[in-house]
FITIDREN-106387 format. One line per 3 residues: their letters; for each residue x, y, z of C-alpha. Coordinates in nm, 3 decimals, padded with zeros to 5 digits. Example, Ala and Ser with C-alpha at 12.3 -4.5 7.8 and 13.67 -1.06 7.14 Angstrom:
2
AS	01.230,-00.450,00.780 | 01.367,-00.106,00.714
This chain:
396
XXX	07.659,03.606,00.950 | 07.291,03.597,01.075 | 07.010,03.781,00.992
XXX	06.932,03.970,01.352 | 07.304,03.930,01.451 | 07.360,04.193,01.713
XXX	07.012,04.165,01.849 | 06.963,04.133,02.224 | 06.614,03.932,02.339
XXX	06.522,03.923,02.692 | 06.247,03.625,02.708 | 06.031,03.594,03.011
XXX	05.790,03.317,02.809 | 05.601,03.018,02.944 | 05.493,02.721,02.720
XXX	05.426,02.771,02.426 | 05.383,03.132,02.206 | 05.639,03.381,02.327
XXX	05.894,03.087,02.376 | 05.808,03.003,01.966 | 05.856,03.358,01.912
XXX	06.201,03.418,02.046 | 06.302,03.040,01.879 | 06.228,03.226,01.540
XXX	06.459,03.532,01.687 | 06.728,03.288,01.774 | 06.731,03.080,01.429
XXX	06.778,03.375,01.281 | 07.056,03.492,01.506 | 06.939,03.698,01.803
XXX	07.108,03.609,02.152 | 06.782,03.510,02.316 | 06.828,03.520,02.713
XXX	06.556,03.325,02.872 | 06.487,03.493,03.210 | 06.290,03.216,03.405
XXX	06.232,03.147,03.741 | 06.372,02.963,04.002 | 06.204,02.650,03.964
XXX	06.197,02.674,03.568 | 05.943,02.765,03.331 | 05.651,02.540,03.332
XXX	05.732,02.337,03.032 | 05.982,02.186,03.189 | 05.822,01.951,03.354
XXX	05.681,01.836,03.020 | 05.743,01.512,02.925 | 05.848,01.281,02.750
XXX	06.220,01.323,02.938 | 06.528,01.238,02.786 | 06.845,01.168,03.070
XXX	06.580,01.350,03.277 | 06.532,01.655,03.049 | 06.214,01.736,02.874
XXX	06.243,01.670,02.492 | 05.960,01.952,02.400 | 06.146,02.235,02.601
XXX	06.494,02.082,02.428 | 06.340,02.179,02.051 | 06.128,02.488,02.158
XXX	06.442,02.647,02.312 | 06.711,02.582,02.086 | 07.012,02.865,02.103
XXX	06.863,03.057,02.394 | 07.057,03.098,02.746 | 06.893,03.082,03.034
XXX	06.909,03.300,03.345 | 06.728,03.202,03.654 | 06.603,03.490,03.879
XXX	06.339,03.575,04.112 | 06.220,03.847,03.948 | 05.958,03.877,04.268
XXX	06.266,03.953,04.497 | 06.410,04.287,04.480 | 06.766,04.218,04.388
XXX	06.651,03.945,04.071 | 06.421,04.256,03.981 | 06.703,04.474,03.960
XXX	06.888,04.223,03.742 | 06.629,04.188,03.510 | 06.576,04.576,03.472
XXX	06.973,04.605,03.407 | 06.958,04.335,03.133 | 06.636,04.512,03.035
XXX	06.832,04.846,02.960 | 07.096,04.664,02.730 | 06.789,04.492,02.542
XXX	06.664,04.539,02.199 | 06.350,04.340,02.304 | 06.171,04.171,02.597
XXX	05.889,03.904,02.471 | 05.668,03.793,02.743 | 05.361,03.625,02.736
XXX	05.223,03.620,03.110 | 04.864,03.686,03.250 | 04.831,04.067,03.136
XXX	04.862,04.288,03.399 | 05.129,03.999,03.586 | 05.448,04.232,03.430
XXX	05.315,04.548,03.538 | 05.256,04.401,03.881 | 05.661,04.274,03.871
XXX	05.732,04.688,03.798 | 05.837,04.515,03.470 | 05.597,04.668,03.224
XXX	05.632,04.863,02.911 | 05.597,05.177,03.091 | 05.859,05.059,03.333
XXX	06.138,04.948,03.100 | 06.114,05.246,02.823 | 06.224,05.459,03.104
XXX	06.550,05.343,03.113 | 06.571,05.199,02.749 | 06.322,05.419,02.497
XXX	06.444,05.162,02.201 | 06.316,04.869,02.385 | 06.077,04.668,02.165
XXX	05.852,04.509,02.438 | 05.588,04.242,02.269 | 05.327,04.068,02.503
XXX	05.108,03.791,02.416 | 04.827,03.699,02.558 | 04.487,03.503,02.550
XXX	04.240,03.757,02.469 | 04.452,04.104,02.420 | 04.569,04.364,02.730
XXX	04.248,04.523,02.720 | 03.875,04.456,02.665 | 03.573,04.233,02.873
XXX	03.804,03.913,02.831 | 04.156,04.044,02.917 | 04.171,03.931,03.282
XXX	04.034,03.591,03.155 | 04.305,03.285,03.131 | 04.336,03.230,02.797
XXX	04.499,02.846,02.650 | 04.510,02.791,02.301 | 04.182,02.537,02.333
XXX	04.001,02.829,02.437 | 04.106,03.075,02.139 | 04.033,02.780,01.899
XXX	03.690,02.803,02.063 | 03.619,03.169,02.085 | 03.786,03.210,01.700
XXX	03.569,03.029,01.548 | 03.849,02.744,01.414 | 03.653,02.477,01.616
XXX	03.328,02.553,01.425 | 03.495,02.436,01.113 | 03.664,02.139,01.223
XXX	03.604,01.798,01.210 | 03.357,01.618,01.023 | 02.989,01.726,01.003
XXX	02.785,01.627,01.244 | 03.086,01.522,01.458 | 03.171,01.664,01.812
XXX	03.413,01.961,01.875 | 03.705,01.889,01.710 | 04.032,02.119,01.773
XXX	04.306,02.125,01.492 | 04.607,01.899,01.597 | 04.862,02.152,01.685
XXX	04.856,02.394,01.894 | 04.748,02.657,01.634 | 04.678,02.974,01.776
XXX	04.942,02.961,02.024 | 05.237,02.904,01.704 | 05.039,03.161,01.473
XXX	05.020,03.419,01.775 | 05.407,03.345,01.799 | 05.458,03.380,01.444
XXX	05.275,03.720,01.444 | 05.453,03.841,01.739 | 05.838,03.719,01.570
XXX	05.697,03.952,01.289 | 05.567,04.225,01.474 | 05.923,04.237,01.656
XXX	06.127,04.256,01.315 | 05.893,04.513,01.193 | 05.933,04.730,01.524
XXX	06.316,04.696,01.465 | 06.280,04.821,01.101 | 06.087,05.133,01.222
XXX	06.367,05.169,01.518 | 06.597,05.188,01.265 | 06.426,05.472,01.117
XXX	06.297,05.674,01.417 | 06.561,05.546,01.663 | 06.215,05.483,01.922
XXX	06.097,05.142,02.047 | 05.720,05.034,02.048 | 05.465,04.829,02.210
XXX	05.335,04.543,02.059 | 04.988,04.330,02.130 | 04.910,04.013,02.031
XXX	04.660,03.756,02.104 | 04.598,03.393,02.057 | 04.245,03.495,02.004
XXX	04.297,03.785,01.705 | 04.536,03.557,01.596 | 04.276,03.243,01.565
XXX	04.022,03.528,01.373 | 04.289,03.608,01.145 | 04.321,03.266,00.980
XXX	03.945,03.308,00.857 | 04.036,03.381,00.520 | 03.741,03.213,00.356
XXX	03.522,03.185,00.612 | 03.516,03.584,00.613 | 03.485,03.616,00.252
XXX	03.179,03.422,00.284 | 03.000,03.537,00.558 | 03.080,03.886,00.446
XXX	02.966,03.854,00.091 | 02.661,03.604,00.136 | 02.575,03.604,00.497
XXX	02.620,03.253,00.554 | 02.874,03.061,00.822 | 03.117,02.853,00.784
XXX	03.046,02.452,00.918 | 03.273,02.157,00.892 | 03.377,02.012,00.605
XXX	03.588,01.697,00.703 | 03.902,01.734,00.438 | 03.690,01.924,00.197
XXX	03.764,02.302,00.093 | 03.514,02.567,00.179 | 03.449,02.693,-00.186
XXX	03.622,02.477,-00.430 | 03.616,02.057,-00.556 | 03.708,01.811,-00.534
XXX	03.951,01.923,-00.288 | 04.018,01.723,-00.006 | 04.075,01.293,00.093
XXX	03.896,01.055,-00.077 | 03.903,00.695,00.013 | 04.167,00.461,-00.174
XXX	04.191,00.014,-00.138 | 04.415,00.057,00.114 | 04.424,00.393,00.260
XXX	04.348,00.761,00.184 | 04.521,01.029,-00.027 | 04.451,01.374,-00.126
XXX	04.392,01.533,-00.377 | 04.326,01.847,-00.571 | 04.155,01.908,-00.891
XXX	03.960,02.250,-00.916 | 04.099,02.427,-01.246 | 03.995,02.307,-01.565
XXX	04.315,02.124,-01.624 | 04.339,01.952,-01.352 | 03.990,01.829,-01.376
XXX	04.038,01.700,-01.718 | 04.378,01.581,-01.605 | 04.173,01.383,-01.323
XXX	03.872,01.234,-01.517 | 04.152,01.107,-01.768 | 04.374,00.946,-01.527
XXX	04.045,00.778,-01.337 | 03.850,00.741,-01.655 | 03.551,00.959,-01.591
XXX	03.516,01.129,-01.914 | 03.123,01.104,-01.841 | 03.218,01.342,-01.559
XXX	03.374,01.569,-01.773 | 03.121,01.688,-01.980 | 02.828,01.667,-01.716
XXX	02.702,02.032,-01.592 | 02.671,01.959,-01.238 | 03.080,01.986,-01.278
XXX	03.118,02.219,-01.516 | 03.275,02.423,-01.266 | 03.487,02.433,-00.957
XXX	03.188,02.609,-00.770 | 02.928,02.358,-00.943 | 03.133,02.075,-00.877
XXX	03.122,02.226,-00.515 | 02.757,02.270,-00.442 | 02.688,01.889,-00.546
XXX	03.038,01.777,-00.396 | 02.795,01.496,-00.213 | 02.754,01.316,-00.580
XXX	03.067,01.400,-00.713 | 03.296,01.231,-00.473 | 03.099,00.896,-00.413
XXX	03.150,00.932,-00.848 | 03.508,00.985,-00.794 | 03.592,00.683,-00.496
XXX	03.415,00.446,-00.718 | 03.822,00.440,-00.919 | 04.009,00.528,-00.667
XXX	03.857,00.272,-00.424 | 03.976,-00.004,-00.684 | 04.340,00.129,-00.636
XXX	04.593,00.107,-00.389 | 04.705,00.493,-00.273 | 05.067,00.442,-00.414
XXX	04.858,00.338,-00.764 | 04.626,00.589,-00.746 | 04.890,00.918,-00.692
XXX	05.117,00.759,-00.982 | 04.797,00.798,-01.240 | 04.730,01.089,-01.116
XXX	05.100,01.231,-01.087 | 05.138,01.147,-01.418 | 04.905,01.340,-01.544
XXX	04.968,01.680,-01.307 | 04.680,01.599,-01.089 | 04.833,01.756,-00.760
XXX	04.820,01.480,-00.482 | 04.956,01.359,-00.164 | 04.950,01.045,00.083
XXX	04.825,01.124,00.423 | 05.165,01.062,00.619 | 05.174,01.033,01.001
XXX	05.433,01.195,01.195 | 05.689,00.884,01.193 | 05.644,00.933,00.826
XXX	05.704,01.269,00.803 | 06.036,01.264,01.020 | 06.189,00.992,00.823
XXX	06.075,01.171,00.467 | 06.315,01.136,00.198 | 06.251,01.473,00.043
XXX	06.278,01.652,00.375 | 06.584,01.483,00.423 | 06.751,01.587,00.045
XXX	06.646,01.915,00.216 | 06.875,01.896,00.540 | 06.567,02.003,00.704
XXX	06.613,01.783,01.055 | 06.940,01.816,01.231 | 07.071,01.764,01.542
XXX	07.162,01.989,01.802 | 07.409,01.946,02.117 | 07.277,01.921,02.479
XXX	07.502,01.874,02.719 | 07.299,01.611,02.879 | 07.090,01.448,02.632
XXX	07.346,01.446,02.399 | 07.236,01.479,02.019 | 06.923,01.599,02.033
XXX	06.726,01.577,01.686 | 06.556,01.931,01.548 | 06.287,02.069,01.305
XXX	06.469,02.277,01.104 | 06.352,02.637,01.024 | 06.144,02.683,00.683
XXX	06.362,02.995,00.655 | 06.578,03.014,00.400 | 06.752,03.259,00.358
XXX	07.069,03.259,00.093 | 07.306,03.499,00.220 | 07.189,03.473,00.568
XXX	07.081,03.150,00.686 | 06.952,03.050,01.031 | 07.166,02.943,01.271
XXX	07.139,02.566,01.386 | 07.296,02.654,01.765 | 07.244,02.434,02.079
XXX	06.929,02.265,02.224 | 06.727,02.415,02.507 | 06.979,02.528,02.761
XXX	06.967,02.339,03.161 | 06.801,02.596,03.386 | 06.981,02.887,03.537
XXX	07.259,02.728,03.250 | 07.428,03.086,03.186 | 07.318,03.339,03.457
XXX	07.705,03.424,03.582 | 07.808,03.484,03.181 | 07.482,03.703,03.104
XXX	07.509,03.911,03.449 | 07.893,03.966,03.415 | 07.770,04.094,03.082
XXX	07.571,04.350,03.216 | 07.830,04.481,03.452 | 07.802,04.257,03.785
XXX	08.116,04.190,03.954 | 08.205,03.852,04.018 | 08.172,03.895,04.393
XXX	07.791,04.021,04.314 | 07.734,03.751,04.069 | 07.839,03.472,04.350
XXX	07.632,03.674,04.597 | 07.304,03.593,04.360 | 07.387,03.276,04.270
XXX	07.396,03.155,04.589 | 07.093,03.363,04.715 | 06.909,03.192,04.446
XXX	07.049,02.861,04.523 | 06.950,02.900,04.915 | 06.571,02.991,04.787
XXX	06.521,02.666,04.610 | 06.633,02.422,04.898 | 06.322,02.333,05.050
């Protein structure tokens, strides 16, 4: 038993934040159907390819189908609006406007389905002076303010690693859907739901609002450091980096013992997390002075043995092949019919009487479109009469 068991998803997502969304659906046990065109959705041309399938679109579509239409022609328009009026949701994440233009809006599908929940993300929002713009997560980085912050000071523009707003904005919009359900449940009515990569990039200002608000002053980059609170952040090690965190007063204490800066301790510059902040410059040169004489392994056994909280900076072939994560079950492997075993991150979920469901990998295009349109009610003779429409449309 799944969470959203029962739950019917109609996906018409490209790249990255609607297809996120509806993978958080599916892991928790919605039958995602991901309506894409004839050609594919764009990410699957994404490389790198494995037996000539991308790997990114095999992880960000795990236990979806897919149905290939033409939802330009007037028949794949009609099969989209019947599997639109068995849906519980449709999550789309077009240019706005591009669904209304289809006859696929909001407006469109409620008429035939008032409990559809219909989500739409977007750059900037469906209305206001930047709606029509073209909006990639690089740009909502910019706009939110999250490349202001990043980086080192004094460096160039610096954008965070991952593709932030776009997994945030599909985070909100997973959330908005399950809350939309809860209310259906209540008022038996579907709703509308709005999300940008931009509000979503604003939203993640948690300190930088708190600061600007209360004193006036904006946020700049800080390298690794925290915006309010030290030390906080990497400091240099003989070999390495590691980071580390030390703002209460136990922790402090804990950290001047472990790196024998007692003098540290009881001078007033650091009497505080704040103080220790404002002269952070003299502090951590103080600091990297020890932990410069150790090796990073040395350095987080002091200060783990004290309760200093700490960490190594691990790369990515690190962090796939952690032990803990692996105690955890947290990568597994999911079956492709082509690729084979394809490895997984696993969902952070977890959920004890309802877990999510580890399913298949990113389904082959068009993969399912006879079983979802027999479904819905085609015959077989006007399932064969689609297919094969759609197969004479893409030989060139």
């Amino acid at each position: 038993m799944t969470a959203l068991e029962g739950i019917r998803v109609l996906e018409v997502g490209v790249f990255m934040a609607a297809p996120f969304a509806s993978m958080q659906l599916a892991d928790l046990g919605a039958d995602v159907i991901k309506v894409e065109s004839l050609d594919g959705e764009p990410m699957r041309a994404s490389g790198p390819f494995v037996s000539g399938e991308s790997s990114p679109y095999m992880r960000l579509n795990r236990s979806k189908r897919s149905v290939a239409l033409d939802l330009k022609a007037q028949e794949g328009k009609r099969a989209f609006l019947r599997l639109a009026s068995r849906a519980d949701v449709v999550v789309e994440n077009l240019r706005p406007g591009a669904m209304r233009a289809l006859g696929l809006s909001y407006e469109d599908l409620r008429a035939a389905n008032p409990r559809v929940v219909y989500a739409s993300a977007s750059g900037f929002g469906q209305d206001g002076p930047l709606a029509d713009r073209p909006g990639l997560d690089i740009m909502a980085q910019a706009r939110g303010g999250l490349m202001s912050i990043t980086g080192a000071p004094g460096g160039p523009p610096a954008k965070v690693g991952v593709p932030i707003c776009d997994l945030v904005c599909g985070l909100y919009m997973a959330l908005g859907i399950v809350a939309a359900l809860r209310e259906r449940d209540r008022s038996g009515a579907g709703q509308y739901l709005d999300v940008s990569l931009l509000e979503s990039a604003v939203s993640l200002a948690v300190w930088e609002a708190g600061r600007f608000f209360g004193t006036g002053e904006v946020g700049r980059p800080l390298g690794s450091a925290h915006q309010g609170e030290a030390p906080y952040q990497a400091v240099r090690t003989a070999d390495g980096w590691l980071t580390l965190g030390a703002v209460t007063p136990k922790t402090w204490a804990a950290l001047c013992a472990a790196f024998g800066l007692a003098s540290l301790r009881d001078d007033a510059r650091f009497a505080s997390s704040s103080l220790r902040h404002a002269h952070r410059d003299e502090l951590i040169p103080l600091v990297e002075e020890t932990s410069m004489t150790l090796t990073t392994a040395e350095a987080i056994e002091r200060l783990e043995q004290v309760g200093v909280p700490c960490a190594p900076i691990a790369d990515y072939g690190e962090v796939f092949n952690d032990a803990h994560l692996a105690e955890r079950d947290f990568f597994w492997d999911a079956p492709h019919p082509v690729a084979g075993a394809v490895r997984q991150i696993g969902s952070p979920l977890r959920l004890s009487r309802t877990p999510p469901r580890r399913g298949a990998a990113g389904p082959m295009l068009g993969a399912d479109t006879r079983e979802v349109l027999r479904e819905v009610g085609y015959t077989d003779d006007e399932v064969d009469a689609l297919v094969a429409a759609r197969a004479a449309a893409v030989i060139p």
